[in-house]
N, C-alpha and C positions, 0 to 999 in steps of 0.2 A: 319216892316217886319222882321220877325228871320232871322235868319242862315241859317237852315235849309229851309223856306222857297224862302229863295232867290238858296240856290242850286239847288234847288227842281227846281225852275225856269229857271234857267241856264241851266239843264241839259235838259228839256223840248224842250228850244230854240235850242239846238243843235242836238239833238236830230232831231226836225222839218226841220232845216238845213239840217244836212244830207240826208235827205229822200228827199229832193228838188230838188235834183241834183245841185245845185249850187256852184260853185265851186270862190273862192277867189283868186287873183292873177291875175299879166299882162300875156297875150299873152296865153291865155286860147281860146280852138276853140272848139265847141262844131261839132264831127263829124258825128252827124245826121242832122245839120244845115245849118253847115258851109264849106260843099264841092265846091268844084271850079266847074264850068261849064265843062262837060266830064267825072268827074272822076263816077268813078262807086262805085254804094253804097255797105257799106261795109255789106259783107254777116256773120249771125252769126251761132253759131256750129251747131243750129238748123236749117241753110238756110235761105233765102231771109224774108221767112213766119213766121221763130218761129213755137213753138210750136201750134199745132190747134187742138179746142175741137170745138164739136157738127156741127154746118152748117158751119164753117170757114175749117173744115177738108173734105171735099166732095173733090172726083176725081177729079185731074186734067188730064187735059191730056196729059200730059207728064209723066202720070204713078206714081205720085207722088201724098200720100194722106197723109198730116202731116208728114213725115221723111222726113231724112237730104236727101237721096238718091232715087235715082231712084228705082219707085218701081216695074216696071219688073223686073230689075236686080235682086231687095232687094228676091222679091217671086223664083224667080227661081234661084237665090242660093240658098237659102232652103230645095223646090224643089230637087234639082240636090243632096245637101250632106243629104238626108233626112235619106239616110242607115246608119249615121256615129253620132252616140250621142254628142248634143252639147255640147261647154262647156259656150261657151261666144255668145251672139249674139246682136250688138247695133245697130239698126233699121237708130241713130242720127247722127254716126260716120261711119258707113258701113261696119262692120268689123263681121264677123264671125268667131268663133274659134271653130272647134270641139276637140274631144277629141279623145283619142288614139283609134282605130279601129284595129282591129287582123280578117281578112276573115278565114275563116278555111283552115288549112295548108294540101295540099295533103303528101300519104305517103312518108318520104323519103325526103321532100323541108323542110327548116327551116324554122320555126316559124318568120313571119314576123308582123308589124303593121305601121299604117299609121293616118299621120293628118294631118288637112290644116288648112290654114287662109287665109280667103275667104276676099274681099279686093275691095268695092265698090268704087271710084273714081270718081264720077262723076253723074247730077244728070239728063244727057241727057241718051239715049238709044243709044251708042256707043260701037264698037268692042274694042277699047282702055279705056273702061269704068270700066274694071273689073281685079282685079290682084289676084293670086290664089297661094299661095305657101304650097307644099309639104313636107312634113317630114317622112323619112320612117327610121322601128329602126329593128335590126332581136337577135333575143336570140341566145347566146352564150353556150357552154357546159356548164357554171356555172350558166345558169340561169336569167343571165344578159342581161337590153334592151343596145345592142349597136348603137350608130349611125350610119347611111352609107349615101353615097354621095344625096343629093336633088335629085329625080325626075322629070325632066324639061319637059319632054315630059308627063307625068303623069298630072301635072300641067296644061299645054295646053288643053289636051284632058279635064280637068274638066273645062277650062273657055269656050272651043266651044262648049261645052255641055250646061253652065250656058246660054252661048248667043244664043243659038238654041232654049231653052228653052224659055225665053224671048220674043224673036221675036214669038212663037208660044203665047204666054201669050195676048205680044199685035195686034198679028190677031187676035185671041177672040175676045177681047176688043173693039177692031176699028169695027168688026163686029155685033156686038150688034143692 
């Protein structure tokens, strides 16, 4: 056997190795195996389920079809910021980002704009399920966006909106 042959081989082996999952060493616990009676199984970024294609992705009912979050909440956040151009939306993590929004300014008010980041927590249908934060910025004589204090009450009115929403979503749904 060459040289090159035996590396060739080696690298194969290890190679094979790795992909095994198998890990070397004392006091190694495999934590899809080897949980204690009680403990609860560890959920991944994608949820209980993972990732799901074709028949393994069908409705649940708890509004969840393949994402990390609930999926009343996930549609009717959408839904709800649908006038506001998005910038980021991850279905996996539940996080929405839009992007800067300007309504049209009456004469005489200052040029304002507004963003959120829409803030899914949870993958039950829950009034504490959904977090929603505000950004409002207004132009200055030089043309400049400035900061101004968060709108909290702003924020509210869009998460009883998001969960008004929701709730209408899954009486559809349950009505079917």
């Amino acid at each position: 056997m060459t040289k090159a042959s035996r590396l060739s081989t080696l690298a194969l082996i290890l190679l094979l190795a790795a992909c095994s999952g198998v890990t070397v060493g004392e006091g190694y616990t495999n934590p899809s195996t080897d949980r204690k009676a009680g403990d609860k199984q560890r959920e991944s970024i994608l949820g209980p389920d993972g990732l799901q294609f074709g028949d393994d992705a069908k409705k649940k009912p708890d509004g969840t079809a393949g994402i990390g979050v609930n999926g009343f909440l996930w549609r009717a956040s959408l839904d709800t910021v649908a006038f506001m151009p998005l910038l980021s939306a991850d279905p996996f993590g539940g996080v929405i980002i839009t992007d800067w929004y300007a309504p049209p300014a009456k004469e005489g008010e200052a040029a304002e704009r507004f963003k959120l980041s829409v803030y899914i927590l949870t993958r039950e249908l829950r009034a504490d399920g959904i977090k929603v934060a505000a950004f409002r910025q207004s132009l200055n004589e030089q043309g400049a966006w400035i900061d101004q204090a968060p709108d909290t009450k702003a924020a509210e009115q869009i998460e009883d909106a998001i969960l008004t929403r929701a709730r209408e979503l899954r009486i559809k749904t349950d009505g079917r």
